[in-house]
C-alpha positions in Angstrom: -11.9 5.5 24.5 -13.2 5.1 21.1 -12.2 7.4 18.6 -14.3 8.9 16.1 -13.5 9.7 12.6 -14.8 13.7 12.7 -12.0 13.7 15.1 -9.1 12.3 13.5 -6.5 15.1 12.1 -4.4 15.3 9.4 -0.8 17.2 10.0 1.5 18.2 7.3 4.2 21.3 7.8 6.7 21.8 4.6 9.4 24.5 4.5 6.7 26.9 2.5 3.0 26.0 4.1 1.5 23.6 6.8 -1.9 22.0 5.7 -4.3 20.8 8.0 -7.5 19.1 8.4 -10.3 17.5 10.6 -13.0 14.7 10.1 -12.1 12.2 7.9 -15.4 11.1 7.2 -15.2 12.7 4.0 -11.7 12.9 2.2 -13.2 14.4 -0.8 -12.0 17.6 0.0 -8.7 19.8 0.3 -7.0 20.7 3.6 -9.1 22.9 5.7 -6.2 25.0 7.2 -3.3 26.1 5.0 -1.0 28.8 6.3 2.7 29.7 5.5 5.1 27.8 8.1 6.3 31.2 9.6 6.3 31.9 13.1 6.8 35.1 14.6 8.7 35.5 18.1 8.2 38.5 20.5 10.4 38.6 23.7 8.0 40.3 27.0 10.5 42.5 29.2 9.8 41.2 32.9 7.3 42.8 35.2 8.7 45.2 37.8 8.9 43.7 40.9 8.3 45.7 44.5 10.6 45.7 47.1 8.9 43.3 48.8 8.7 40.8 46.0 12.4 41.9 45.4 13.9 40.8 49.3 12.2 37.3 48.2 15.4 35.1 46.8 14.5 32.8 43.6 16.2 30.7 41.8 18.0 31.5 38.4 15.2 30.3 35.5 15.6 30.0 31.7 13.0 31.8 29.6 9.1 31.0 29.8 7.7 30.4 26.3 4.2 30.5 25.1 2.4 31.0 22.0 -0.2 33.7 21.5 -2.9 31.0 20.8 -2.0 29.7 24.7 -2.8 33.3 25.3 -6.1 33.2 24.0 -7.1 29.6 26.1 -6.5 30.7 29.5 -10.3 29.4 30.5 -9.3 26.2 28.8 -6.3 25.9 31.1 -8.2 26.2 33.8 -11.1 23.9 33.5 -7.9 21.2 32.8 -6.2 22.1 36.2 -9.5 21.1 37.7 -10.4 18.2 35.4 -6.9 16.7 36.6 -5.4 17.8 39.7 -2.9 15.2 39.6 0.6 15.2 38.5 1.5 15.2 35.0 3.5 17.0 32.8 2.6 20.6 31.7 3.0 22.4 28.5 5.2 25.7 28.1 1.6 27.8 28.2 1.0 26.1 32.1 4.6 26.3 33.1 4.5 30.0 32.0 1.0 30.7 34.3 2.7 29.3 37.0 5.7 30.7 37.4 4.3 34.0 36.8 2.5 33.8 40.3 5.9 32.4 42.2 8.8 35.0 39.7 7.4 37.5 37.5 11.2 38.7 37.4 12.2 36.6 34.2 11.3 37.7 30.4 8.5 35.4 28.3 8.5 34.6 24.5 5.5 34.6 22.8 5.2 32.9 19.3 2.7 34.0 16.7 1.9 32.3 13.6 -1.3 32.5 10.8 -3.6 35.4 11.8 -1.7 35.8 14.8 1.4 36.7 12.7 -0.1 39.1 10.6 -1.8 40.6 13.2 1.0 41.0 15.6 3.6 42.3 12.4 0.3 45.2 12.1 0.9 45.7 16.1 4.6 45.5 16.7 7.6 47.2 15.0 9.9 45.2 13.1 12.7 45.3 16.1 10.5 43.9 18.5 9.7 40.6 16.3 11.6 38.0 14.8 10.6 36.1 12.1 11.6 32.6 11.1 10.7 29.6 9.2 11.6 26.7 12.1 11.8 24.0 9.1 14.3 24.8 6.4 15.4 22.3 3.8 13.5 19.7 5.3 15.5 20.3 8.6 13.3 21.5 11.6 16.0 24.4 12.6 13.8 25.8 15.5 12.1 23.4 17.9 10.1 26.0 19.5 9.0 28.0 17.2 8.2 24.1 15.5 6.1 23.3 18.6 4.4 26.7 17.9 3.4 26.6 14.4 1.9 22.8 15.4 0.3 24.6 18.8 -1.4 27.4 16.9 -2.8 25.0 14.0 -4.5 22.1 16.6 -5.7 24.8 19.2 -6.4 27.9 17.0 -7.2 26.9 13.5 -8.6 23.3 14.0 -10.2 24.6 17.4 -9.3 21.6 19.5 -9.6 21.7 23.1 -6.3 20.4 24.7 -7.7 19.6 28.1 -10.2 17.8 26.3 -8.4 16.3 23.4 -10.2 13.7 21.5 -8.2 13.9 18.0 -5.3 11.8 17.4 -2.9 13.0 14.4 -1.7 11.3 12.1 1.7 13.8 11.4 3.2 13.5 7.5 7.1 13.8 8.1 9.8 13.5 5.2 11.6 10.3 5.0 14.3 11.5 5.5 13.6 12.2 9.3 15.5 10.6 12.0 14.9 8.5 14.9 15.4 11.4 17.4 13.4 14.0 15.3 10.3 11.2 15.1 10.6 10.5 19.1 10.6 14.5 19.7 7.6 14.4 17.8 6.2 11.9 19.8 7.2 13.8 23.2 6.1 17.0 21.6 2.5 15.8 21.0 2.0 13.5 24.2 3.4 15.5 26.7 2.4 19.2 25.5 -0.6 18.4 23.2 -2.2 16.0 25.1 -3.3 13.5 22.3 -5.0 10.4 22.6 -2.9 9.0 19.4 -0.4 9.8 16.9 0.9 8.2 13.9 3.9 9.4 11.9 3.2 8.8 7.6 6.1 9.5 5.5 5.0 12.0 2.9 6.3 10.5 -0.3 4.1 7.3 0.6 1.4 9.0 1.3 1.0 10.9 -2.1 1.4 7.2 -3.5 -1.8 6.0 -1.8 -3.4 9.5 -3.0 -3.0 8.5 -6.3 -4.3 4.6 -5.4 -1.2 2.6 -6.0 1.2 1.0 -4.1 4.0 1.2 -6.4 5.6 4.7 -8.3 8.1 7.1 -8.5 7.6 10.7 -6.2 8.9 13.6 -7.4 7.9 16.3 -5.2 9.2 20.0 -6.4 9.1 21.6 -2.9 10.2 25.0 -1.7 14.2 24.4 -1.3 14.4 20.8 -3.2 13.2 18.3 -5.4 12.8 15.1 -4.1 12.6 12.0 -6.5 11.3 8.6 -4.2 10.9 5.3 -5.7 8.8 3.1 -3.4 8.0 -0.6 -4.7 5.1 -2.2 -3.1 4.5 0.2 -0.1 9.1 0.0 0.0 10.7 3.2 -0.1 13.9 2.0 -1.9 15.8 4.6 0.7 19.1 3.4 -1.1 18.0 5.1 -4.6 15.8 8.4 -3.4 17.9 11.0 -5.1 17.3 14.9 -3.8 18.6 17.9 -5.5 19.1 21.5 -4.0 16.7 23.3 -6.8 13.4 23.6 -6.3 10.6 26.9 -5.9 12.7 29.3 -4.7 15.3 28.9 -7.6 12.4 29.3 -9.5 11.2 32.9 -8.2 15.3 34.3 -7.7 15.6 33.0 -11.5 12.6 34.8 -12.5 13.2 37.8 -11.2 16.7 38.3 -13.1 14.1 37.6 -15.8 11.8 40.3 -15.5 14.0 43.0 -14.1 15.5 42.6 -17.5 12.2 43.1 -19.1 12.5 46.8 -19.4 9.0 47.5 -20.5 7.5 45.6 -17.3 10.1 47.9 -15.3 8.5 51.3 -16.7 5.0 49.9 -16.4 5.4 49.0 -12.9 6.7 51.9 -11.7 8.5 50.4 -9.0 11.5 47.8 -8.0 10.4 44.3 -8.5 10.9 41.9 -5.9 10.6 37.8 -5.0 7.1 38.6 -3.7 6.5 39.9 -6.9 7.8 37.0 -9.2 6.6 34.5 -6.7 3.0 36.0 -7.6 3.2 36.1 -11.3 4.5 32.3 -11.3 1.7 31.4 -9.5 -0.5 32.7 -11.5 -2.5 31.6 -15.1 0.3 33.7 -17.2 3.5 31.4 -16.8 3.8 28.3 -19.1 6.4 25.9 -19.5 7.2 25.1 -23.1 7.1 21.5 -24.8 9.7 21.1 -27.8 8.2 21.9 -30.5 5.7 24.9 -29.0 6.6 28.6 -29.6 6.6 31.6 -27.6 3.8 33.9 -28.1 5.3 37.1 -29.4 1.9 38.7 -27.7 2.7 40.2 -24.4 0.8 38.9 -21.1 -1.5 41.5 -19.3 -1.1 41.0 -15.1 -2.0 43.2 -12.1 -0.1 43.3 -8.8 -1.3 45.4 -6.3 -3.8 47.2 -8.2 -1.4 47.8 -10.8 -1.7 46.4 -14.6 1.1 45.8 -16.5 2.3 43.2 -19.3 5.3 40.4 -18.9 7.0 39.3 -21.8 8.8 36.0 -23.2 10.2 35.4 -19.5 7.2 34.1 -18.4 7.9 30.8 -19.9 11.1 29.9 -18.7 10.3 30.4 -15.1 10.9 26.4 -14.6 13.9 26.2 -17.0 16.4 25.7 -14.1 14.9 21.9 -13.7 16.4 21.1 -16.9 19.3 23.2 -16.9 20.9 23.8 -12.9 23.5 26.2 -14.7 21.5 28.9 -15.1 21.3 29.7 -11.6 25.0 28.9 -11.0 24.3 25.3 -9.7 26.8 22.5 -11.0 24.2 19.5 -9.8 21.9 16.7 -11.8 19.1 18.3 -13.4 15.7 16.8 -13.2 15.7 14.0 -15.5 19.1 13.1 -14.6 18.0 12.7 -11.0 15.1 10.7 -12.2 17.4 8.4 -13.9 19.3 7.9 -11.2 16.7 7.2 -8.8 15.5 4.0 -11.3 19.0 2.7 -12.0 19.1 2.5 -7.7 16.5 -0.2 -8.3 16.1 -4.0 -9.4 16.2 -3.5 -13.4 13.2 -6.2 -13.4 11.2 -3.6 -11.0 11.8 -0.3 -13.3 9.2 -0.7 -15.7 6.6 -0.7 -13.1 8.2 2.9 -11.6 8.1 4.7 -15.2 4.5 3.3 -15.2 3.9 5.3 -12.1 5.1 8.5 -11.7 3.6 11.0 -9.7 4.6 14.8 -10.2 3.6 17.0 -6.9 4.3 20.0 -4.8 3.8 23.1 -4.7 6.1 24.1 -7.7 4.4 21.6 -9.2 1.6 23.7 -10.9 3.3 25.5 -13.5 0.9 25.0 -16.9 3.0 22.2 -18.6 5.9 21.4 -15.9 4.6 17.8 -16.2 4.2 17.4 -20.1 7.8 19.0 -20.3 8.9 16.5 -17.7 7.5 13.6 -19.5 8.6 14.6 -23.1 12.6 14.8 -21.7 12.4 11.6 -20.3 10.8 10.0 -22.9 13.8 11.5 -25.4 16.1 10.3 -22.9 15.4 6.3 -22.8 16.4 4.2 -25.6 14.7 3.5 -28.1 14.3 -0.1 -29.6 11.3 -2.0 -31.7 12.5 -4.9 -30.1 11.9 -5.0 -26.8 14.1 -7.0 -24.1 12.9 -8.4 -21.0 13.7 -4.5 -19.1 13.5 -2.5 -21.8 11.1 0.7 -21.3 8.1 0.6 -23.0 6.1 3.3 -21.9 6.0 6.2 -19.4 3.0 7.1 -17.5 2.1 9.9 -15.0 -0.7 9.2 -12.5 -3.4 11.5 -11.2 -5.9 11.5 -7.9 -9.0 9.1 -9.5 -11.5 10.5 -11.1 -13.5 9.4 -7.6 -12.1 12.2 -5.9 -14.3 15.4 -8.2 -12.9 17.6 -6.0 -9.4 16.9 -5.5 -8.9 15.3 -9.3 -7.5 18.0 -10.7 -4.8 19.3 -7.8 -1.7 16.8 -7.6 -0.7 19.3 -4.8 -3.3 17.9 -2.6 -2.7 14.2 -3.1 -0.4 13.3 -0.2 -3.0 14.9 2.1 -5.9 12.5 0.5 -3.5 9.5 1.2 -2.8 10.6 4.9 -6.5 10.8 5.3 -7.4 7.4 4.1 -4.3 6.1 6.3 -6.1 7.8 9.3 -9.1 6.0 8.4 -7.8 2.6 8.4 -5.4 3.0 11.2 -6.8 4.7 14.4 -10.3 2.3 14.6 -7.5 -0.2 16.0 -5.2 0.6 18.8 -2.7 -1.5 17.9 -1.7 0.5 14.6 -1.1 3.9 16.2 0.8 4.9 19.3 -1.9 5.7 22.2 -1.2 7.1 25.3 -0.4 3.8 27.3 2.2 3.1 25.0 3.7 6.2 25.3 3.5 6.2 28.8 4.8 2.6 29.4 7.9 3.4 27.0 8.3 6.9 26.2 8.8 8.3 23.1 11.1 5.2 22.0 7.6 3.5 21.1 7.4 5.4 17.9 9.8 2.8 16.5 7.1 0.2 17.4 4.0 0.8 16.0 3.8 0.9 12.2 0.4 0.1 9.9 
């Protein structure tokens, strides 16, 4: 089967927000599905059985999962069940239908996540549903609810068919991944998902390719860490990727000690500050990360939260200062420039130059007005300085950008790796031999994602 470009999908779940996105034919665009990576999980008590049902004996069962987008696609199941009759391997959804008619004795799980979520924490009390983010620190801590959050974005917020599923995925993992998580993946996707292909892109190569190179430094400041990559020629140098345990939500616990101390933001507010509440102000246009030699504006910064205005004072440019200085929120570790040091030493000393030529500053803490500039200025004060130059001495640093190319994307770093994913899935899934289709899967299992790389 031939697959065609407005088909192909783009996959990427971080600890804070999953992006998604259909139809590659144009990648000069942003994701077209971005939710928070939260699922919500909802146990049904059994159905009461009558005492005829009850003289029946059955067999002990585990717990029947299913997602409240499965919910929603019970036509869909159907026309598959008469599409293919034959045996094959069905997905929690099915297995759930199923046993439903032969033991409605046992209790179900339903997962909601997006829409879903916030429509089912409007419907159900808090005691009835359990929240959780399945991948923490990088670390996928909840399989399920992991299969779920991928489940609701394909079927619900992409609108794909399963019984008739036409789009592969190309999936954007961390590097840091391992065998068994990447041929779970595979199973996942295959077996419950029903794709015709699937290809697994490391993220910090990906952002590389965004930014249309081949060679650079990736520091992503994520959610829970900051992750500095050096890849030389399309080579992660795996030996030299330094990660540090500081990252977003350092950033908004930090911040809040900062303006619960502003006491005049306290009385204008009215009411007890929270992370929701500092997470929004750093988000927004009033937070700045100073250079050097720049001042603090003695002028205090109008906001409104929740229909309430109020002004924020000095704090609202040091909401990043924990990149440069760990101790201030008790954390003895490298700070950023440290880390970014060691990262380069890790590689040949004749390949460095072409890394501090290349260095690409992303995710989503990323977006802090002059996180970058303040980045750039500490390295640059950092490195020796000599007017004559040796053979690996630095002689300039350079932060890339998407191209100019891109109109759309050119000005959001954030978006880069998912603009090198999409010109990956461009190149890769016209041939069969670069992504894993579903004869391979089915002549080797999900070991065959060690096989097939572009």
């Amino acid at each position: 089967m031939a697959l065609r470009e407005e088909n192909f999908v783009v996959l990427h779940s971080g600890s804070w927000t999953t992006k998604a996105g259909i139809n590659v034919v144009d990648t000069n665009k942003p994701p077209s599905v971005t939710i928070r990576s939260l699922v919500g999980a909802r146990t049904v008590a059994a159905e009461p059985m009558d005492e005829t049902e009850s003289e029946t004996p059955s067999k002990p069962v585990e717990s029947v999962t299913e997602t409240a987008s499965e919910i929603s696609e019970d036509q869909d199941i159907k026309e598959e069940k008469e599409e293919k009759p034959e045996t094959k391997a069905t997905d929690a959804s099915e297995a759930g239908e199923e046993s439903k008619d032969q033991d409605s004795s046992r209790p179900s799980v339903v997962y909601y996540s997006g829409s879903a979520l916030t429509e089912a924490m409007q419907q159900f009390p808090e005691s009835e549903l359990t929240i959780t983010t399945p991948l923490q620190d990088g670390v996928v801590k909840d399989w399920a609810a992991m299969e779920a959050l991928w489940r609701h974005t394909l079927f619900r917020e992409l609108g794909i068919k399963r019984s008739r599923n036409a789009s592969p995925v190309l999936m954007v993992v961390p590097s840091d991944w391992t065998k068994e998580e990447h041929e779970r993946i595979t199973q996942i996707f295959f077996e419950n998902f029903n794709v015709p292909g699937l290809y697994l892109a490391e993220e910090p190569l990906m952002t590389l390719y965004g930014c249309a190179t081949v060679t650079g430094l990736v520091i992503d400041i994520g959610h829970n860490s900051t992750d500095i990559t050096p890849i030389i020629d399309t080579q992660i140098q795996r030996n030299a990727i330094q990660s540090i345990p500081l990252a977003g939500s350092d950033f908004d616990s930090y911040f809040l000690s900062l303006l619960q101390a502003d006491t005049q933001l306290v009385e204008e507010y009215g009411e007890p500050l929270d992370l929701e509440f500092a997470r929004y102000l750093k988000e927004s246009d009033i937070c700045q990360v100073l250079g050097k030699d720049e001042k603090e504006s003695k002028t205090r910064a109008q906001a409104e939260y929740k229909g309430k205005t109020f002004t924020v004072g000095s704090a609202r440019y040091k909401v990043a200062e924990p990149l440069f200085n760990p101790d201030l929120v008790g954390k003895r570790i490298l700070n950023i420039v440290e880390a970014i040091h060691a990262a380069q030493l890790g590689c040949k000393a004749e390949k460095r130059q072409s890394l501090w030529e290349s260095i690409i500053v992303t995710g989503g803490s990323c977006q802090i007005a002059g996180l970058q500039a303040r980045i750039q200025s500490e390295i640059e004060e950092s490195l020796t300085v000599s007017e004559n130059f040796g053979e690996f001495q630095v002689r300039e640093v350079k932060f890339l950008k998407i191209p100019d190319y891109f109109p759309a994307l050119k000005d959001s770093i954030v978006h880069a790796g998912f603009l090198g994913s999409e010109i990956v899935a461009k190149l890769i899934f016209p041939d069969p031999r670069n992504y894993i289709n579903k004869v391979d899967y089915n002549e080797s299992g999900p070991s065959v994602v060690h096989t097939k790389t572009f």
